[in-house]
N, C-alpha and C positions, 0 to 999 in steps of 0.2 A: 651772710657769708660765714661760713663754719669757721673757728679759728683756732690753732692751736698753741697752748701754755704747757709749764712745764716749772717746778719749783724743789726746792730742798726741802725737808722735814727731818725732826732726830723726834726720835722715840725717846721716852723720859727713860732714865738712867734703869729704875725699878720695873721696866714692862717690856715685856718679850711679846712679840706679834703672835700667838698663843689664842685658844679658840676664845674667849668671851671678846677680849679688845680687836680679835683680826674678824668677828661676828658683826662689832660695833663698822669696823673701818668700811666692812661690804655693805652692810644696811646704806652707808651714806653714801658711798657710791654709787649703788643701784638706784639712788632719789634723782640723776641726773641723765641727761641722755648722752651727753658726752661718751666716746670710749676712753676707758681710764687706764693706765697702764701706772705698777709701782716695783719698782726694781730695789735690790739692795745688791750691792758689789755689782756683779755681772748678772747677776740672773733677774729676771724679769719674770711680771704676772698679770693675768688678769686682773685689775682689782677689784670685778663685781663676780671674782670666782671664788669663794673660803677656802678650797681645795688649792687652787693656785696662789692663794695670799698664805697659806699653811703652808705650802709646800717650799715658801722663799726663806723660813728659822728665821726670820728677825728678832735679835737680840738686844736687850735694854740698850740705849746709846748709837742702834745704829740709825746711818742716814739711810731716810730713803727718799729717792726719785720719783717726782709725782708727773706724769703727762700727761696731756688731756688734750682731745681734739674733737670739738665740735661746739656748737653757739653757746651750751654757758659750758665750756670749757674752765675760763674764770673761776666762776662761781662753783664749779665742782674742788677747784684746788682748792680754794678756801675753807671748803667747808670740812675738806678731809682733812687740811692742816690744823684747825678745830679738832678736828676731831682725836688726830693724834696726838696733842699737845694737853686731852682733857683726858685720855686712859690712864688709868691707874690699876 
């Protein structure tokens, strides 16, 4: 049964979602089959698109909204929350 999650994340103070860390964020993304969605403020994006993860400016500090829907749903938040917590 598909399930869907959904968690907070803050980008470290020094990192903007910028192409090598918003590179990092899609590789982990695309390891899951979940569809992944990551918003900051209002706007929302693909997040196994770099185009659409570019195209959100995320800025050192900000939050972003992680959704996931489907069987490792779970295990995709996690791993991106890893992931964002390890860009430098």
């Amino acid at each position: 049964m598909p399930t869907s999650s959904e968690t907070l994340v803050k980008l470290p103070a020094n990192v903007a979602l910028h192409a090598r860390p918003a590179a990092d964020f899609v590789r982990t993304a695309m390891r899951f089959e979940a569809d992944i969605a990551v918003a900051v403020d209002e706007r929302e994006a693909d997040a196994k698109s770099l185009l659409d993860v570019l195209s959100l400016g995320a800025k050192g500090s900000a939050t972003l909204r992680l959704r996931a829907d489907g069987d490792d749903a779970p295990g995709a938040l996690d791993a991106l929350a890893a992931c964002v917590a390890a860009l430098e």
